[in-house]
Every structure is written in C-alpha cells, then in structure tokens.
N, CA, C and O atoms as a GROMACS GRO file, in nm:
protein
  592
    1UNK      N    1   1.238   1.279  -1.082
    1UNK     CA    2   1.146   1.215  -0.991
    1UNK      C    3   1.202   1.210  -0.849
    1UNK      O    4   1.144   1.230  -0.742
    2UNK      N    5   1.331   1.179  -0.874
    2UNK     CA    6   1.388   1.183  -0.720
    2UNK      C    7   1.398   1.288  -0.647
    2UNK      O    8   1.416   1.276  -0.526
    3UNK      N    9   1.385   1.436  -0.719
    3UNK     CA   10   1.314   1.572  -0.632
    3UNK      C   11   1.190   1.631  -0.553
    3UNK      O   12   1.161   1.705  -0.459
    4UNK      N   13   1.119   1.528  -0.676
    4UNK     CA   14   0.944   1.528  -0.628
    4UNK      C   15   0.983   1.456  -0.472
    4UNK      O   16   0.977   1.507  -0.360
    5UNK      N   17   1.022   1.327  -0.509
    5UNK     CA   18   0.981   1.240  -0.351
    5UNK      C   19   1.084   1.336  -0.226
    5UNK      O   20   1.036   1.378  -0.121
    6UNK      N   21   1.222   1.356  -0.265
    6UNK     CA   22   1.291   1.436  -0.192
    6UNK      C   23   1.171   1.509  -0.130
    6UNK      O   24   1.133   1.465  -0.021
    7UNK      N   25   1.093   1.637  -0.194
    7UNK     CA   26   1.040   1.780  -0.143
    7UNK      C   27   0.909   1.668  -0.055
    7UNK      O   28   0.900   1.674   0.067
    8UNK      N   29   0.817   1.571  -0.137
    8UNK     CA   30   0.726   1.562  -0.065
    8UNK      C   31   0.779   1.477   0.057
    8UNK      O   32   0.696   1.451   0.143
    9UNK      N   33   0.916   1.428   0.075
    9UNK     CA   34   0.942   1.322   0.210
    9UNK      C   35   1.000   1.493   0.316
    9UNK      O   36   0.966   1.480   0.434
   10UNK      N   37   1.046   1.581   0.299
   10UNK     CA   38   1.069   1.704   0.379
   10UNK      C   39   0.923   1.769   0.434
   10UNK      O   40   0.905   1.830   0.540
   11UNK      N   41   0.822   1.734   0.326
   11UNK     CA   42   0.745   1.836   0.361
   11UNK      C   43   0.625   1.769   0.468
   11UNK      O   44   0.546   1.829   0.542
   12UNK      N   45   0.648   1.601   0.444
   12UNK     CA   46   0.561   1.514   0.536
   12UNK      C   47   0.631   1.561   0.680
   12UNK      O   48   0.564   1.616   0.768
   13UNK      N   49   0.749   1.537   0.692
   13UNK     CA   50   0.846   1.573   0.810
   13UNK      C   51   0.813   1.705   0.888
   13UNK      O   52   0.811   1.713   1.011
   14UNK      N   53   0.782   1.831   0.781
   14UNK     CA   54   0.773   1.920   0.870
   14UNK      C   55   0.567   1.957   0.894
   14UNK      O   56   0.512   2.043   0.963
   15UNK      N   57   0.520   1.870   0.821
   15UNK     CA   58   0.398   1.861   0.808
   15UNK      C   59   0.294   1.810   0.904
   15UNK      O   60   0.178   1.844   0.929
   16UNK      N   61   0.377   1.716   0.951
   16UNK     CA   62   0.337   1.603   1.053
   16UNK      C   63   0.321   1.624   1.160
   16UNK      O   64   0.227   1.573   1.222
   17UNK      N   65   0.413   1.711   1.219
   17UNK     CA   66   0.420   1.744   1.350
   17UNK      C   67   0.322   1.862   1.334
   17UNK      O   68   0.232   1.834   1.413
   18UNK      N   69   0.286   1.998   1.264
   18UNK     CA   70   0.184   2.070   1.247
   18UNK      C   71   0.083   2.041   1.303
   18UNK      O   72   0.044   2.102   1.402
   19UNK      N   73   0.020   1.938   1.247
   19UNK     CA   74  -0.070   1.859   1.199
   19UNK      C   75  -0.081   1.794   1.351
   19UNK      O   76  -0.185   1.817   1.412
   20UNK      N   77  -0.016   1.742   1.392
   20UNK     CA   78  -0.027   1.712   1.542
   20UNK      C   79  -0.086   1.792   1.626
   20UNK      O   80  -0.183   1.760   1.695
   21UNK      N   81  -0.033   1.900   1.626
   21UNK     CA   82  -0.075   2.023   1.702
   21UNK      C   83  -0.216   2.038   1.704
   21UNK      O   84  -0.255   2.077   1.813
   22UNK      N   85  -0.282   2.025   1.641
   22UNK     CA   86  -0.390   2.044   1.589
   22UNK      C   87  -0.511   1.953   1.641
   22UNK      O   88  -0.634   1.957   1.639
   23UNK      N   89  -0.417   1.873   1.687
   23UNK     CA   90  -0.549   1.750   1.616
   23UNK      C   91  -0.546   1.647   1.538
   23UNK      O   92  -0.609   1.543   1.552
   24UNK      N   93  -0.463   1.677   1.445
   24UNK     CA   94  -0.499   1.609   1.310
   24UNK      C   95  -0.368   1.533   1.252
   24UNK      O   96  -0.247   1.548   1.265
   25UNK      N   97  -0.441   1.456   1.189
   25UNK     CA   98  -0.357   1.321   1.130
   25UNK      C   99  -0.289   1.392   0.978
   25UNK      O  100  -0.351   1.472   0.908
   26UNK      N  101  -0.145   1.340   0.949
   26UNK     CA  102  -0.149   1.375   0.787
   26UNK      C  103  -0.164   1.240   0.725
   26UNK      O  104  -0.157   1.135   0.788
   27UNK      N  105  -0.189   1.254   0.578
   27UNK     CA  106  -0.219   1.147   0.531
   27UNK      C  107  -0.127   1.137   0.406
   27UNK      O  108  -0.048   1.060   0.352
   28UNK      N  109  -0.177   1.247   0.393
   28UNK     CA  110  -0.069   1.244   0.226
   28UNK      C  111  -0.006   1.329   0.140
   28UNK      O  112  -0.091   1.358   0.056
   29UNK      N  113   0.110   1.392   0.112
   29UNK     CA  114   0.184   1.485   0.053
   29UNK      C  115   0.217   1.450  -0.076
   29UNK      O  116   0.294   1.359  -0.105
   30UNK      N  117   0.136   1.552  -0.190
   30UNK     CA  118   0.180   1.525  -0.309
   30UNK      C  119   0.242   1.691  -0.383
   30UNK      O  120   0.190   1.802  -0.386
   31UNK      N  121   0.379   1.638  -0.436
   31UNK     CA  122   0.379   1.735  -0.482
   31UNK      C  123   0.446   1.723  -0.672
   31UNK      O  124   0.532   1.644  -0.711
   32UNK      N  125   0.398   1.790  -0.727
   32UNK     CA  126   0.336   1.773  -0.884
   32UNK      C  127   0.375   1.910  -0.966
   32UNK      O  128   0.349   2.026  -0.933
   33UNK      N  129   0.431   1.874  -1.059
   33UNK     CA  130   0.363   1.987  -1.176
   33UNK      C  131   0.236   1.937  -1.273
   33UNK      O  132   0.205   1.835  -1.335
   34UNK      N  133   0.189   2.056  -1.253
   34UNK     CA  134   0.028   2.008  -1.335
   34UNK      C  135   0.064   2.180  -1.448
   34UNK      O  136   0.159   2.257  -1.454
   35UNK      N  137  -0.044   2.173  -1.504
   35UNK     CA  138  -0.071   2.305  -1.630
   35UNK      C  139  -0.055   2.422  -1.594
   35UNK      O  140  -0.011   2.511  -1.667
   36UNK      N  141  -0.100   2.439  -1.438
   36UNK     CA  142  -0.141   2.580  -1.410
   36UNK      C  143   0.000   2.587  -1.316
   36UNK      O  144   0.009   2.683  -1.239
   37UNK      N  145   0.087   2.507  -1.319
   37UNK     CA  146   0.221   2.509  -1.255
   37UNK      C  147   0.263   2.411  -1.147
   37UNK      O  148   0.205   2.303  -1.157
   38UNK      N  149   0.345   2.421  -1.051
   38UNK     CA  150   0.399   2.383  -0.966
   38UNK      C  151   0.295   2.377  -0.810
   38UNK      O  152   0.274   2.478  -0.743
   39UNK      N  153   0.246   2.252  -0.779
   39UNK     CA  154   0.159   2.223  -0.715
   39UNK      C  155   0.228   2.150  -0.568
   39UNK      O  156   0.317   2.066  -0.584
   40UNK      N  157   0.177   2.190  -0.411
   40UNK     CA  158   0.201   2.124  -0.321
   40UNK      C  159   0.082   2.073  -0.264
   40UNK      O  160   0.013   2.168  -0.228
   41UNK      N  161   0.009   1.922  -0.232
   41UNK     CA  162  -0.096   1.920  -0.202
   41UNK      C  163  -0.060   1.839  -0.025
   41UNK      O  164   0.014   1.743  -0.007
   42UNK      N  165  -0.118   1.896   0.057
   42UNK     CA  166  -0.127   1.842   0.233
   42UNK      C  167  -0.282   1.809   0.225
   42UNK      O  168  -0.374   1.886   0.199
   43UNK      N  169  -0.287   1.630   0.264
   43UNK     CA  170  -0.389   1.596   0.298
   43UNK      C  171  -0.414   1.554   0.472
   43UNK      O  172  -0.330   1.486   0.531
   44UNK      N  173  -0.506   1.590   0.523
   44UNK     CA  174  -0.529   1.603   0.645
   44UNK      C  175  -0.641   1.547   0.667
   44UNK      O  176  -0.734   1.594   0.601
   45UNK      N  177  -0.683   1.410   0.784
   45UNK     CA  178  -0.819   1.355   0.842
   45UNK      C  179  -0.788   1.390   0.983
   45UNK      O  180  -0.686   1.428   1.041
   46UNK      N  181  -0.919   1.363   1.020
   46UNK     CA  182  -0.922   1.330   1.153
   46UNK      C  183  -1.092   1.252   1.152
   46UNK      O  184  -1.180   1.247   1.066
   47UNK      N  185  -1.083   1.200   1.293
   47UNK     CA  186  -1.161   1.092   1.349
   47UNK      C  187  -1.318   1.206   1.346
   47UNK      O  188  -1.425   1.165   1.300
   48UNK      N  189  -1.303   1.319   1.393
   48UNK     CA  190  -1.429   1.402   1.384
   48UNK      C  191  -1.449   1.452   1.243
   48UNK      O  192  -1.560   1.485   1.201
   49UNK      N  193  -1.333   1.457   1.167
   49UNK     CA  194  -1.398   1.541   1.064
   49UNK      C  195  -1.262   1.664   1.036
   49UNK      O  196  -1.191   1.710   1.124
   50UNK      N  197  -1.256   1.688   0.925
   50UNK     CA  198  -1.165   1.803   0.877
   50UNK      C  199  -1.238   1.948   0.843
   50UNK      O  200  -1.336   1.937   0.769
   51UNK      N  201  -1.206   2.069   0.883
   51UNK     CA  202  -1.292   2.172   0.835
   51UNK      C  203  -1.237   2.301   0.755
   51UNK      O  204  -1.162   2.239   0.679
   52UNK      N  205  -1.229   2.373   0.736
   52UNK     CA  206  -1.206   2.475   0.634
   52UNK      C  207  -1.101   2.549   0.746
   52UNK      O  208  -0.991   2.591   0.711
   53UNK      N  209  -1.143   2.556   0.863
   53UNK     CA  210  -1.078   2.623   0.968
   53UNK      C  211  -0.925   2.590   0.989
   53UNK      O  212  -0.826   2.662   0.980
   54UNK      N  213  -0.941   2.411   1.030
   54UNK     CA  214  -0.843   2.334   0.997
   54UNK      C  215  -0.738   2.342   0.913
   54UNK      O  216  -0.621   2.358   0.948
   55UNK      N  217  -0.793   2.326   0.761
   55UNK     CA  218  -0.752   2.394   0.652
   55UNK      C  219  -0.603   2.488   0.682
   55UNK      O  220  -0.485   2.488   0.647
   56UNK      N  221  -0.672   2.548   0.748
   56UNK     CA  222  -0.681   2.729   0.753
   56UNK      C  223  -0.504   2.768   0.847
   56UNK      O  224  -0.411   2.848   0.842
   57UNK      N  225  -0.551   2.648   0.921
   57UNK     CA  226  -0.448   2.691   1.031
   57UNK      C  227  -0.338   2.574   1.034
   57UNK      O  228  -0.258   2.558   1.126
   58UNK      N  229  -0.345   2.513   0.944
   58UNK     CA  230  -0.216   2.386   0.921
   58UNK      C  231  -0.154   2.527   0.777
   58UNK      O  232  -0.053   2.598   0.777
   59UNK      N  233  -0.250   2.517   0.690
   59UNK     CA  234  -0.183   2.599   0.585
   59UNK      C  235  -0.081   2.684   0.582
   59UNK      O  236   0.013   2.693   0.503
   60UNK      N  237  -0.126   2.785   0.732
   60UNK     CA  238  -0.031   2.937   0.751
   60UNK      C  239   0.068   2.893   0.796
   60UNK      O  240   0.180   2.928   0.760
   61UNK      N  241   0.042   2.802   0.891
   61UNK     CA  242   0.184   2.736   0.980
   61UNK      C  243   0.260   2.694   0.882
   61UNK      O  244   0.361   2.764   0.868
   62UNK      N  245   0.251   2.593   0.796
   62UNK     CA  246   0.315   2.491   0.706
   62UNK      C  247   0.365   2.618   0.610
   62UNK      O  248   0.488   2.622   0.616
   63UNK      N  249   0.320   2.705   0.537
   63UNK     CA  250   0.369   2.784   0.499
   63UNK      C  251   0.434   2.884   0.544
   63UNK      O  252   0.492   2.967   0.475
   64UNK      N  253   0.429   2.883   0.640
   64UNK     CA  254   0.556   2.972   0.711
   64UNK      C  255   0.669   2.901   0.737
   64UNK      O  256   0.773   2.967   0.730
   65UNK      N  257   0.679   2.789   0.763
   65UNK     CA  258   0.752   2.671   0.741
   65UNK      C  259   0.845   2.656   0.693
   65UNK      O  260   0.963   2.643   0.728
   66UNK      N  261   0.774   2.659   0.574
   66UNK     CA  262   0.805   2.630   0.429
   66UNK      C  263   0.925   2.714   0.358
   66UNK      O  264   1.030   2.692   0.298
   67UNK      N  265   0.831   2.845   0.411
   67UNK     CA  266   0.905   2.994   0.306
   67UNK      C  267   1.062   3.032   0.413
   67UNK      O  268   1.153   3.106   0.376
   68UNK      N  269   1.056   2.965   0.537
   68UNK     CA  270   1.168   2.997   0.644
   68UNK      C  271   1.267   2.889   0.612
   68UNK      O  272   1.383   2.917   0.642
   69UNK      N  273   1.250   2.793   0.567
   69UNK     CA  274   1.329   2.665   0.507
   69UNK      C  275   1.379   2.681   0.390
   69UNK      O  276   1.501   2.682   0.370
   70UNK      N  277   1.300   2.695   0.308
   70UNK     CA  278   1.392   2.757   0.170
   70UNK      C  279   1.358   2.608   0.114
   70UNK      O  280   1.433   2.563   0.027
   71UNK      N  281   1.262   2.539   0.154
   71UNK     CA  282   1.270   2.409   0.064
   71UNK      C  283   1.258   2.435  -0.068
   71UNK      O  284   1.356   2.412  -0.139
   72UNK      N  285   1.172   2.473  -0.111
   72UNK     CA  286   1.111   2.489  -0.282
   72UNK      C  287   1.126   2.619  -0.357
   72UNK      O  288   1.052   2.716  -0.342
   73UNK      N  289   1.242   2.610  -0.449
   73UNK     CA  290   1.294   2.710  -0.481
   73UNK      C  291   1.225   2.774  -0.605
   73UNK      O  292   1.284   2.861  -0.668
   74UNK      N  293   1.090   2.729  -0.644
   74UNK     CA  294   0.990   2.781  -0.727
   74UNK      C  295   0.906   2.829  -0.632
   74UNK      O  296   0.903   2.820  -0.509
   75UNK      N  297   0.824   2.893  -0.729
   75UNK     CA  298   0.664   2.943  -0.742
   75UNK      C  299   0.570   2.762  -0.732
   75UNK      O  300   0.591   2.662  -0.801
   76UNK      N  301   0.497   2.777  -0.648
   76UNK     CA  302   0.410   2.688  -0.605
   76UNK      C  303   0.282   2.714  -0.540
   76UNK      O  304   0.283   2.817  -0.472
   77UNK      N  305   0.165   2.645  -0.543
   77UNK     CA  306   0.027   2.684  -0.458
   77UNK      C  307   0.068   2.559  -0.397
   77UNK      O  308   0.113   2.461  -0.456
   78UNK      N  309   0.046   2.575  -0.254
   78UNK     CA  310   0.021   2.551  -0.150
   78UNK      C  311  -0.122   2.476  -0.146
   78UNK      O  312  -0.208   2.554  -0.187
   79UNK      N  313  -0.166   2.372  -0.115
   79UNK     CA  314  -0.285   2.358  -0.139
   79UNK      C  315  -0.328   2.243  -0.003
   79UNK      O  316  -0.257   2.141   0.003
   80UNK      N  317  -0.427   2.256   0.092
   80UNK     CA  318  -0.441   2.159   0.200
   80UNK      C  319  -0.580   2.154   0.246
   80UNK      O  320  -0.645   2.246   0.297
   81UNK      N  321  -0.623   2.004   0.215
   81UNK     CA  322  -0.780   1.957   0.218
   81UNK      C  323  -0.740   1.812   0.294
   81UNK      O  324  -0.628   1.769   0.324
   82UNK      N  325  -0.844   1.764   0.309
   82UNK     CA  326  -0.924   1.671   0.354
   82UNK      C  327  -0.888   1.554   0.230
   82UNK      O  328  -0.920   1.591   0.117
   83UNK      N  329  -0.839   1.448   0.240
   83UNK     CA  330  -0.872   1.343   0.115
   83UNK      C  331  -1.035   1.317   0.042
   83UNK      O  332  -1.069   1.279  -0.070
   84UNK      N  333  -1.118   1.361   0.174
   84UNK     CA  334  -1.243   1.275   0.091
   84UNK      C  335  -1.263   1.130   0.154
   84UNK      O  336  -1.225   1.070   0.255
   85UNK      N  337  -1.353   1.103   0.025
   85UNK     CA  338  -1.407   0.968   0.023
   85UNK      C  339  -1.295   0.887  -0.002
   85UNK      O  340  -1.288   0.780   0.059
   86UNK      N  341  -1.190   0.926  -0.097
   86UNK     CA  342  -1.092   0.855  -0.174
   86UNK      C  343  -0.973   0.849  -0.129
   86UNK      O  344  -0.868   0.824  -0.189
   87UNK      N  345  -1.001   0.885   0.039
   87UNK     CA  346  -0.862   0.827   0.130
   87UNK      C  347  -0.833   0.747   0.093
   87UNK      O  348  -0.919   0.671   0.049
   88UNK      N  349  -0.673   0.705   0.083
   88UNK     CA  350  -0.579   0.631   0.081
   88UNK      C  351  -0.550   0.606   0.225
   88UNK      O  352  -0.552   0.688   0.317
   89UNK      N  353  -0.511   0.417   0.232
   89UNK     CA  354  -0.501   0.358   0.306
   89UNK      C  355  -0.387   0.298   0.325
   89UNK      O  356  -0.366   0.179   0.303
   90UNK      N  357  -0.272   0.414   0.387
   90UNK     CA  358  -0.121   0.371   0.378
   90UNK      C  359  -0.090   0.243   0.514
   90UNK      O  360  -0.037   0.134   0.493
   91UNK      N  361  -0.122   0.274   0.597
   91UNK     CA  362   0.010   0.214   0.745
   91UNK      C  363  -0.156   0.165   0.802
   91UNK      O  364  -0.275   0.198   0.800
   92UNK      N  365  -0.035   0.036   0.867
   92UNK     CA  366  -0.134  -0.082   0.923
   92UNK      C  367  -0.244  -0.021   1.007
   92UNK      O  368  -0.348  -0.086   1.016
   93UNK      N  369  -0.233   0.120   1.082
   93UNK     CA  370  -0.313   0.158   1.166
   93UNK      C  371  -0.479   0.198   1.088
   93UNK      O  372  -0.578   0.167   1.154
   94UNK      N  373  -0.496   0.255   0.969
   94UNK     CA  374  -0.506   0.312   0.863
   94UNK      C  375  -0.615   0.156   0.824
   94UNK      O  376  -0.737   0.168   0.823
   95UNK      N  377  -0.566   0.061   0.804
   95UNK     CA  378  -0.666  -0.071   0.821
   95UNK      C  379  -0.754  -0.113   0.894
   95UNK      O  380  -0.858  -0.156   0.845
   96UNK      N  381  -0.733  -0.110   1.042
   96UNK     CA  382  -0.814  -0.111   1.160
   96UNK      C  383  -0.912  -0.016   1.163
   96UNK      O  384  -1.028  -0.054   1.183
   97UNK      N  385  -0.878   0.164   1.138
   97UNK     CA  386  -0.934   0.244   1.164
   97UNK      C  387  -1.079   0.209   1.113
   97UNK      O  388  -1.191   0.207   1.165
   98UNK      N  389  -1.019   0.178   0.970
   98UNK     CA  390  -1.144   0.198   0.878
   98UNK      C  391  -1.200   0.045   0.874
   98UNK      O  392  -1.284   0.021   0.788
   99UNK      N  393  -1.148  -0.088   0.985
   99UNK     CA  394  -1.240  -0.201   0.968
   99UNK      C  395  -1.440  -0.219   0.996
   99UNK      O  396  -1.522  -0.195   1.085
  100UNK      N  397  -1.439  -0.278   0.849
  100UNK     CA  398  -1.601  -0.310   0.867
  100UNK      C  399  -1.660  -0.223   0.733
  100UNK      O  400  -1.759  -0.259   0.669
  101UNK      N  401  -1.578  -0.100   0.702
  101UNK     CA  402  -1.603  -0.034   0.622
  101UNK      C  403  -1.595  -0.070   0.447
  101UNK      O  404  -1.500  -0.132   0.400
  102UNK      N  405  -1.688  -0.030   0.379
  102UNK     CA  406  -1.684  -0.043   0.245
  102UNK      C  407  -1.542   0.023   0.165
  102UNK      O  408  -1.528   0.144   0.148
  103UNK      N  409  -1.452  -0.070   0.125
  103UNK     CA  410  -1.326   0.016   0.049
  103UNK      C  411  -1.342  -0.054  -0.109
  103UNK      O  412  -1.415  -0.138  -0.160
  104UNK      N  413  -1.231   0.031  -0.153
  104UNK     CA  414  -1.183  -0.006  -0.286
  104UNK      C  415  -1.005  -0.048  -0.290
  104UNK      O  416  -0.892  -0.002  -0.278
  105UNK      N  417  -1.079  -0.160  -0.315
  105UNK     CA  418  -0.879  -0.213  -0.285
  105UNK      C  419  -0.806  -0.224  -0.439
  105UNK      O  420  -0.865  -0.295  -0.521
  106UNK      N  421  -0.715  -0.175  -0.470
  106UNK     CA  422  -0.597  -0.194  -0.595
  106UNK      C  423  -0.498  -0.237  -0.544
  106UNK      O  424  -0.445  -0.194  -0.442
  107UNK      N  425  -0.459  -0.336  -0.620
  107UNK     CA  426  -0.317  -0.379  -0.611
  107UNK      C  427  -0.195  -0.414  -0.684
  107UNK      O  428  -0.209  -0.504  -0.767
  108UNK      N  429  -0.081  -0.364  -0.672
  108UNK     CA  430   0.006  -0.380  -0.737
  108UNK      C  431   0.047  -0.469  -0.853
  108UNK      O  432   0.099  -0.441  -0.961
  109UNK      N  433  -0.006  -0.626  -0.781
  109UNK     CA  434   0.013  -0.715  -0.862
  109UNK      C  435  -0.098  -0.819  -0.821
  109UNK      O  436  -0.147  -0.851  -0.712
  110UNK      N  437  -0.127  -0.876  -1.009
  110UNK     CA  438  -0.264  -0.938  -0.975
  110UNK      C  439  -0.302  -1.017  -0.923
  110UNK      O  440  -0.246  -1.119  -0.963
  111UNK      N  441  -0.425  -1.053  -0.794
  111UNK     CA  442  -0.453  -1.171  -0.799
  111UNK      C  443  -0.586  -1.235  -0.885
  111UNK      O  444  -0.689  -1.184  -0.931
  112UNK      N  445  -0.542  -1.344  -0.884
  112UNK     CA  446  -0.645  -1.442  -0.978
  112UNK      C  447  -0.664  -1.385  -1.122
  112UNK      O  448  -0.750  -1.432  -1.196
  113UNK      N  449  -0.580  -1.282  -1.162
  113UNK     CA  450  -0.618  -1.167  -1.284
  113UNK      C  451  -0.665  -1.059  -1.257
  113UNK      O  452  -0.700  -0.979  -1.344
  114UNK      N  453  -0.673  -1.039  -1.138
  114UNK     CA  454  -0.782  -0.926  -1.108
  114UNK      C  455  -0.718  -0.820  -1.026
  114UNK      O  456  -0.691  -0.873  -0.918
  115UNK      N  457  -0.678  -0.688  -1.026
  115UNK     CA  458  -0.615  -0.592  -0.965
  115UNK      C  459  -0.682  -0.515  -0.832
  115UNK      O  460  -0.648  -0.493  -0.716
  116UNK      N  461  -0.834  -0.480  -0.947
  116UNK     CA  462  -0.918  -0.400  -0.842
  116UNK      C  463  -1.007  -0.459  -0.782
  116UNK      O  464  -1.069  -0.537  -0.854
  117UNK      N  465  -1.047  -0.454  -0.657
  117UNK     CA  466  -1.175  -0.559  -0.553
  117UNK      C  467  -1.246  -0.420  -0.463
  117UNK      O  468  -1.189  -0.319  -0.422
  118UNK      N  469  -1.400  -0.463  -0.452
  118UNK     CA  470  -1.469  -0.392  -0.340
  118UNK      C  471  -1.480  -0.536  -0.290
  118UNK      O  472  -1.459  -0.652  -0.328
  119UNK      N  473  -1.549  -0.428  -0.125
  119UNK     CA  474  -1.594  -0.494  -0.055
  119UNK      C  475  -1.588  -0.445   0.074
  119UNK      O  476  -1.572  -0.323   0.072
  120UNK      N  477  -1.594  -0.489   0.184
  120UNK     CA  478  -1.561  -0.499   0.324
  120UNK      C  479  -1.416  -0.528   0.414
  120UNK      O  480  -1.381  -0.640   0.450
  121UNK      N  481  -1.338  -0.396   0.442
  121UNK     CA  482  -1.233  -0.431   0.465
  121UNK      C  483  -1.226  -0.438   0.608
  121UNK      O  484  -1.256  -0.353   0.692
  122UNK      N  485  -1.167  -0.590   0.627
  122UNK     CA  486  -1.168  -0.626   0.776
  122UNK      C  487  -0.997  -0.612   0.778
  122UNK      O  488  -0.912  -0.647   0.696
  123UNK      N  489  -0.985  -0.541   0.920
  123UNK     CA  490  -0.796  -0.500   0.949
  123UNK      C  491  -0.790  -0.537   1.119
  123UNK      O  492  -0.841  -0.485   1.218
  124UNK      N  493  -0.706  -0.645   1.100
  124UNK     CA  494  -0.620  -0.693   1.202
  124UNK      C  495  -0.500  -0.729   1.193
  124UNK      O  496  -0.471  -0.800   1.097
  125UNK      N  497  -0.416  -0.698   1.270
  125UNK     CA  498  -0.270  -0.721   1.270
  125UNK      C  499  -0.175  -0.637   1.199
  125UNK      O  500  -0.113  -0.536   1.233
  126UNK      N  501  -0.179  -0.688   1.121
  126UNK     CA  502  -0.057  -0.522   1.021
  126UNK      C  503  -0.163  -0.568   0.907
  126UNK      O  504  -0.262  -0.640   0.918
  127UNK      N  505  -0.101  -0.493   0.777
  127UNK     CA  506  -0.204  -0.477   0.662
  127UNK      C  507  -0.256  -0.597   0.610
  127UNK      O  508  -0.206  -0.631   0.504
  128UNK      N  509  -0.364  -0.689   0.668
  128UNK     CA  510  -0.422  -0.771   0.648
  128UNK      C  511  -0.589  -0.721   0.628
  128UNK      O  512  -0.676  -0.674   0.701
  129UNK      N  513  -0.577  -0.758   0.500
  129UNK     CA  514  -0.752  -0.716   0.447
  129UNK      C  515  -0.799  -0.819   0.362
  129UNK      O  516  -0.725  -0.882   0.286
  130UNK      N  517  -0.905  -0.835   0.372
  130UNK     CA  518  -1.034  -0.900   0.320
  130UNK      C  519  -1.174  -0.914   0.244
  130UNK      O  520  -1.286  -0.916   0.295
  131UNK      N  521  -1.132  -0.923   0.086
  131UNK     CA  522  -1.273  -0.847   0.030
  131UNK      C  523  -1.355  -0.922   0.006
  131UNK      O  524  -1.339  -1.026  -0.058
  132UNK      N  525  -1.466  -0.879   0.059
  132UNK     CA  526  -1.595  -0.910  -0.017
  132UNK      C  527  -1.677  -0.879  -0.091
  132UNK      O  528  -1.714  -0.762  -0.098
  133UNK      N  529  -1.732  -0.981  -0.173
  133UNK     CA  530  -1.864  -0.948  -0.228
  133UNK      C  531  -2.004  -1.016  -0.194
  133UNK      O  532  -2.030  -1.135  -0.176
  134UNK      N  533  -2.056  -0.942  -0.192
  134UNK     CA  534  -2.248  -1.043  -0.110
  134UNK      C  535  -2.160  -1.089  -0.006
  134UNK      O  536  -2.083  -1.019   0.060
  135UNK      N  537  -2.174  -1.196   0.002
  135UNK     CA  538  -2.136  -1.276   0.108
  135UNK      C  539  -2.015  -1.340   0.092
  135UNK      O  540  -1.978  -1.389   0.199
  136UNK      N  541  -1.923  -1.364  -0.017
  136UNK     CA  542  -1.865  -1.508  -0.049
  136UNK      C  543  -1.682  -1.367  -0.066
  136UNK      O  544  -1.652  -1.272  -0.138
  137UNK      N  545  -1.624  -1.436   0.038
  137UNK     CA  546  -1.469  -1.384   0.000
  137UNK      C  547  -1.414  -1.395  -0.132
  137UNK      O  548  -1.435  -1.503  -0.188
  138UNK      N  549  -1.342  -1.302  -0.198
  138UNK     CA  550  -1.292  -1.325  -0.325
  138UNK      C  551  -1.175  -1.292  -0.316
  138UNK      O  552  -1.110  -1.288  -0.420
  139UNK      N  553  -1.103  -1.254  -0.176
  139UNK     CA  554  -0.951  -1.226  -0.168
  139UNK      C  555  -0.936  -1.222  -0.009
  139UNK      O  556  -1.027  -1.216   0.075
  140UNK      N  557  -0.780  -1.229   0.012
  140UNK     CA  558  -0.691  -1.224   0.130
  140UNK      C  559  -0.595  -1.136   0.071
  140UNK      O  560  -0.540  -1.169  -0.034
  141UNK      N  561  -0.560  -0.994   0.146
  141UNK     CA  562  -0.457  -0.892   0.076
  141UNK      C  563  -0.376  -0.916   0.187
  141UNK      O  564  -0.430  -0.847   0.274
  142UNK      N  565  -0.250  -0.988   0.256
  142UNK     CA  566  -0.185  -0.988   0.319
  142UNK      C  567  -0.050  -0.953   0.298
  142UNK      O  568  -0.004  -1.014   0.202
  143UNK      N  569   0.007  -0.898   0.339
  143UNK     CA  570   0.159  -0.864   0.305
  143UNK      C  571   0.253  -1.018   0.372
  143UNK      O  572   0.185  -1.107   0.424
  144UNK      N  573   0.383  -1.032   0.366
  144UNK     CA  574   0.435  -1.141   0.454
  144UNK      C  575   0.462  -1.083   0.584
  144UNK      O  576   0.507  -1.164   0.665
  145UNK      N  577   0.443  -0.925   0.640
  145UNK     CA  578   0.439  -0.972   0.744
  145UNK      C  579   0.298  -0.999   0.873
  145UNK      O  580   0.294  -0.984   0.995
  146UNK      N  581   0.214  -1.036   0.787
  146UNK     CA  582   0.082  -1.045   0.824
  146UNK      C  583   0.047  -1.186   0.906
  146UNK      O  584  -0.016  -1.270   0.841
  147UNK      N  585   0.077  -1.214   1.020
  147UNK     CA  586   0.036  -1.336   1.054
  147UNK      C  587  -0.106  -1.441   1.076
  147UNK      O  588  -0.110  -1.560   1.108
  148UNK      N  589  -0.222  -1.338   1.043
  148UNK     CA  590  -0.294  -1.401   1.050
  148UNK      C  591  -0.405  -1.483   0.922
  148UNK      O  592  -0.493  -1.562   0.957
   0.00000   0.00000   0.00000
C-alpha cells in the first residue's frame, strides 16, 4: 500500500503543475490494480468545464512525464477524465467553491449513528459544512480547525 500512495503522491506532484498550464485544477490521482491490470487514473475540473481536448493534452504531457521519470516500472493505462458528478471534496477551497450546492457528505466517523447526509453544503472558513434536509439542519461537519 505504501507504493500505491508513494506513485500516486509523485504523480499529483508532477501532475499538478501540467494541469496548471492548462487551465485546470487536479483533483485526484488514483492509482490501482484492477482485472484488466495496472491502472493510473488523473482527475481534472475546472470552473468552465473539462473536455476531451483537455483530456487530450494533460494526458501526452503527463505521459511523457511519466515515461522520462521512470516512475512506474510496469505496464499501466494511463487514464485522465473529469470526476463527474461524484467529485470529491478534498481542501477547504473545494467547500466554498461548491457552497449552496446539493452534496453527499460521508464521514469517517459517526454522527448521531449516521455516516452518510445530503443536503446543502454551506463552506466558510476551512472545511466547515452544513447539511440539510427540507429545511431543518441535521449536522455541523467541522474539523477543529474550523472556527466558526
């Protein structure tokens, strides 16, 4: 396990700055063995929208990158999309962006018994969120260093 995070914490590093170039935000580096083998996945948003083009031109770079580094000493697909709907919501900025918006919050550890919450995530300050349902709050997701 400590190789997986090793390759995917190198590949955010050289990923990131790409990804800058561009335009574009990274979001998330997973890298996996699944059935059909040895998998690298680059997730990429931006504020307009992600496109195939995009895709297109983080991919060649990052893989040229890649194959000049010598990081991954297997056979691997390369693989770089858009998260979707089912962005993940890492760093405090990442809260704000998306305040007002309908999320799906999980959490580590339960409150009231309860792990998973929708609702309306309001983000101010560092990762401070707020779910609702109808109208009536059913949580405060604050970390300690959340002051408000």
């Amino acid at each position: 396990m400590a190789l997986l995070s090793r390759v995917a914490d190198e590949v955010r590093a050289l990923a990131g700055p790409i990804a800058g170039t561009q335009g574009l935000e990274l979001v998330d580096v997973e890298f996996r063995r699944e059935a059909r083998g040895w998998v690298l996945r680059v997730y990429l948003d931006s504020p307009r929208g992600i496109g195939v083009a995009d895709c297109q031109a983080v991919s060649e770079r990052l893989g040229d990158r890649l194959d000049a580094e010598g990081l991954i000493e297997h056979p691997y697909a390369l693989e770089v999309s858009s998260p979707g709907l089912d962005r993940p919501l890492r760093a405090a900025v990442d809260f704000t962006r998306f305040a007002g918006r309908r999320a799906r919050i999980r959490t580590t550890e339960p409150l009231n018994g309860q792990r998973n919450f929708q609702g309306i995530l309001r983000g101010h300050g560092s990762f401070c969120a707020m779910g609702w349902v109808r109208t009536a709050p059913i949580c405060s997701i604050s970390p300690p260093s959340c002051t408000s």
